[in-house]
Every structure is written in structure tokens, then in C-alpha cells.
C-alpha positions as CSV (number, residue, x, y, z in Angstrom):
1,X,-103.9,126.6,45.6
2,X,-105.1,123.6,43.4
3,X,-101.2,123.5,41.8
4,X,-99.9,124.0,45.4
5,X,-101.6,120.7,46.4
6,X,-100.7,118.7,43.0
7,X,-97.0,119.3,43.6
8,X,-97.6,118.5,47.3
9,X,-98.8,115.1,46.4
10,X,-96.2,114.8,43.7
11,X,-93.1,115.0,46.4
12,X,-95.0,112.7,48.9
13,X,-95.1,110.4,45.9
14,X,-92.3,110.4,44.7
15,X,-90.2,110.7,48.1
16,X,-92.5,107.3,49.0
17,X,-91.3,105.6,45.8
18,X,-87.6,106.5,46.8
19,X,-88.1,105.2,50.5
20,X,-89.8,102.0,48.8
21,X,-87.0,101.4,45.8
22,X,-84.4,101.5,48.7
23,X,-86.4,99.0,51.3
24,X,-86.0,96.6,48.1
25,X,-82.5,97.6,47.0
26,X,-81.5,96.9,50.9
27,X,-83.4,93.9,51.3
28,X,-81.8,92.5,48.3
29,X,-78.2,93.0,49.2
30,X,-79.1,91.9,53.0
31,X,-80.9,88.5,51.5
32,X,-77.0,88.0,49.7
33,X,-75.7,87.4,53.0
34,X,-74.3,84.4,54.7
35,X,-72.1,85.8,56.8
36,X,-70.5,88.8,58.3
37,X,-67.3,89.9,60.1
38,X,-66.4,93.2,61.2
39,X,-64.8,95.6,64.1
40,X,-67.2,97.3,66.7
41,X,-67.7,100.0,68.7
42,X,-70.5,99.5,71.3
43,X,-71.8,101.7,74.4
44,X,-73.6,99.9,76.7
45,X,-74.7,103.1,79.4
46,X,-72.4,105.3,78.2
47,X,-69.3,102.5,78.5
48,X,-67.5,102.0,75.8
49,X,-66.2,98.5,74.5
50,X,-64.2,97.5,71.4
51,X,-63.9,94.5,69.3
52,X,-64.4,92.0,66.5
53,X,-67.3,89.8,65.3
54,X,-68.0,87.2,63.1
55,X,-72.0,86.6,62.4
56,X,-73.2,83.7,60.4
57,X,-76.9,84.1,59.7
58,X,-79.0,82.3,61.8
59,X,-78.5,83.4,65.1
60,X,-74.4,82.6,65.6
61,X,-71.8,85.1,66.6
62,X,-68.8,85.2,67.8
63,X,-67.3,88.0,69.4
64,X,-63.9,88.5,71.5
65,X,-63.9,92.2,73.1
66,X,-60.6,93.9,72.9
67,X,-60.3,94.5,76.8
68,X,-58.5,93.5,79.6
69,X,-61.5,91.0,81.0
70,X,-60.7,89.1,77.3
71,X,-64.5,89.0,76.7
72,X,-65.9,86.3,74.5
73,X,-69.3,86.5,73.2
74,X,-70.6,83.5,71.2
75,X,-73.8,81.7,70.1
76,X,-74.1,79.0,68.5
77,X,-77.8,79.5,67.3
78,X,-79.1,78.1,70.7
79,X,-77.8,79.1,73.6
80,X,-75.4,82.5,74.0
81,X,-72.3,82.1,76.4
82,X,-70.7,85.7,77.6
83,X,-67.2,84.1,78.9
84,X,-64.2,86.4,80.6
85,X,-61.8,84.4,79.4
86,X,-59.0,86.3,82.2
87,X,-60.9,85.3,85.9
88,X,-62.7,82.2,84.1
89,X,-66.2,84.0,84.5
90,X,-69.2,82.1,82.6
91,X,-72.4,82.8,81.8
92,X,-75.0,81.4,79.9
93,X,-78.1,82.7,78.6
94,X,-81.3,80.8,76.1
95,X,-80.4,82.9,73.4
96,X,-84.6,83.2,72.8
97,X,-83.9,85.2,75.9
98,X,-81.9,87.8,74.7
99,X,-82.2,90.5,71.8
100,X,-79.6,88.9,70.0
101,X,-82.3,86.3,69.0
102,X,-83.8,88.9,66.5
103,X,-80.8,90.5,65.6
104,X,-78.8,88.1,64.2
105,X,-81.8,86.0,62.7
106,X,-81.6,87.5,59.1
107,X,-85.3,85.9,58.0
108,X,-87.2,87.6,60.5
109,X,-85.0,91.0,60.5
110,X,-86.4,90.9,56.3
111,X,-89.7,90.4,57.7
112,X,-89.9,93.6,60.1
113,X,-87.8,95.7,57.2
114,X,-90.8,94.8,54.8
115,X,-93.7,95.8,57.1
116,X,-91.9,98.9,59.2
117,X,-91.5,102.4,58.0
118,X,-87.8,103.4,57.6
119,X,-86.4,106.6,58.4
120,X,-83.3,108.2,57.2
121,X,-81.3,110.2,59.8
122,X,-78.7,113.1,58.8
123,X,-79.1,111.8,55.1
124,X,-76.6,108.7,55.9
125,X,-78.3,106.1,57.1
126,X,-81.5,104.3,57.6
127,X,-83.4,102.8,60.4
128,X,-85.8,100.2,60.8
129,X,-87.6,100.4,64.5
130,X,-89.4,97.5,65.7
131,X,-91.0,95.9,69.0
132,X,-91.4,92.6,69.3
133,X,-91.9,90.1,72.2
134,X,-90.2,92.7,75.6
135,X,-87.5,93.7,72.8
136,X,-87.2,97.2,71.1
137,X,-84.8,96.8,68.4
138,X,-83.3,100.0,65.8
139,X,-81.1,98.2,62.9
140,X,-79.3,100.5,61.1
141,X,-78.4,100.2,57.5
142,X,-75.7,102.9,55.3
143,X,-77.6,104.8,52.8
144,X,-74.6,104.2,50.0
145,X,-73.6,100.5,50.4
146,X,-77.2,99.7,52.0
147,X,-75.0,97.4,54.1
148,X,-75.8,97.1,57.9
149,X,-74.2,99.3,59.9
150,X,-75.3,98.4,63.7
151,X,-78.2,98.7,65.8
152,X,-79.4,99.8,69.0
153,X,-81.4,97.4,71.7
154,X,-82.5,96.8,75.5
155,X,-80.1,94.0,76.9
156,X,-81.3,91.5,79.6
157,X,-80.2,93.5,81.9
158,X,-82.4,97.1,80.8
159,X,-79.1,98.5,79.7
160,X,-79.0,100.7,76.4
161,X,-77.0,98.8,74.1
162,X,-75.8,100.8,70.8
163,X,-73.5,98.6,68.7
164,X,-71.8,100.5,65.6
165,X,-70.1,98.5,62.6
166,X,-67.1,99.2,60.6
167,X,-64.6,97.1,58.4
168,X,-67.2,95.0,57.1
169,X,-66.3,92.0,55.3
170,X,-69.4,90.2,53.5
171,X,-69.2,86.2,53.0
172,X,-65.5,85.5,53.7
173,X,-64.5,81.2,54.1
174,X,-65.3,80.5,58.3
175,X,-63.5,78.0,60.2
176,X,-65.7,74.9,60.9
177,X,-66.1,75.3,64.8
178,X,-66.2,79.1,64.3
179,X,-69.3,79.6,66.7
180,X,-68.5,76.3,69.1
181,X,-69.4,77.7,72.8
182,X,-66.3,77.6,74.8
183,X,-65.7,75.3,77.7
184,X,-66.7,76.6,81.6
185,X,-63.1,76.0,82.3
């Protein structure tokens, strides 16, 4: 029984060294970047939408859906504009208000990876859950690059939002009015 327990609390020592080695090894990378663009995937109640985004840590993004509204999502740190760039539809939201705020702020994401548990799911990837503020927030990070890989949130609406990444490029040269909101007409 007594060698039972030791190699009991060998593997729970060892398997919460691993988990902790990795925190660090994905907080490092994440801390290296500036910037990220990519393609997307994301389901929003079970609809899905494509696209490509550039992020530039803190809090800008810009984001033109590949549909047949030509959806535009950008931030420019303060203020997040959803624009349907076929009707001339506008809307503008207090980015504070919105998820977004937490996700694309790269400080704070670094805070909540250091003081939440992680999980690994199917052996591929790791999540971070957090709450914070009204906003429940998974971010979701590969297990071989450590590189983020999407994240799941409530939008401002209570809609399920699950945003997957791919074709991720890390600190590429961005145009100077990259994340400039777009005009109302």
C-alpha cells in the first residue's frame, strides 16, 4: 500500500511539473508577440463564418469576414466598429464592453494564464478558463507550437462565440493605419 501511495504522489508530481514547465514555455513564446495575422473559422450559434485577422497587441484587430455582407471588424484599442461594408450597416460598440477587451489585451491574458489551472483536451491543446467582469472566456493554446490557437466567449449579444485559428503568421511589418476604424459612410 505504502509503495502504491509513493508512486501515486510521484505522477501527480511530476505530471504538475509538466503542466507548470508548459504554463512557462507558453507564456514565453506568447510574451514574444507583437502581432498576429491569421485565417478563421468561427461559429457563433452554430453559424459558421470565415475570414482573416490581423491583431496587434493591445486591444486592435482587424478583421474582414469572407461573406457576402463584406463584414469588417476593427478596433482600434478603444472603441470596436462591426461595419457591413455591402448595405453600409454600422455599428459601434466601447470595446470595454465587449469580450474582445480581454482577449486581445495580451498583459492581462498572461495574468489569468499564470493564476488559472490549464487543461489539456484530446492531448492537443491547452485551455485556460477564466471569468472576469460578465465575461467567460476559454483561450486556447497548441500543445506543439504553444501558439494560440482560438478561444471560445459570450458576445454582447449572449451568443456562443468559438473562434478557431489557422495560418498563423507571428510579427509580420503592418501598414501604419492597419486598425483605423472605417468611416459610417
Amino acid at each position: 500500500m505504502k509503495k502504491i501511495f509513493i508512486v501515486f504522489f510521484c505522477f501527480c508530481f511530476f505530471f504538475n511539473n509538466l503542466k507548470a514547465s508548459e504554463v512557462i514555455n507558453i507564456i514565453n513564446n506568447f510574451n514574444k508577440i507583437e502581432n498576429l495575422s491569421f485565417s478563421f473559422k468561427q461559429n457563433i450559434n452554430d453559424k459558421e463564418e470565415k475570414g482573416n485577422c490581423i491583431i496587434e497587441y493591445p486591444k486592435k484587430i482587424y478583421c474582414l469576414y469572407e461573406n457576402n455582407k463584406e463584414k469588417l471588424l476593427v478596433s482600434d484599442g478603444k472603441s470596436l466598429v462591426i461595419k457591413n461594408q455591402r448595405i453600409n450597416q454600422y455599428y459601434i460598440y466601447p470595446i470595454e464592453k465587449t469580450a474582445l477587451n480581454l482577449i486581445l489585451d495580451k498583459n492581462f491574458l498572461i495574468s489569468k494564464i499564470k493564476e488559472t489551472n490549464v487543461d489539456l483536451i484530446d492531448d492537443k491543446f491547452y485551455r485556460f478558463k477564466f471569468d472576469e467582469s460578465e465575461n467567460s472566456v476559454n483561450i486556447f493554446f497548441d500543445k506543439t507550437t504553444l501558439n494560440i490557437i482560438g478561444w471560445q466567449n459570450i458576445d454582447i449579444y449572449q451568443n456562443l462565440v468559438i473562434t478557431y485559428l489557422f495560418d498563423l503568421k507571428i510579427n509580420l511589418p503592418l501598414k501604419k493605419d492597419q486598425f483605423k476604424l472605417p468611416s459610417i459612410n
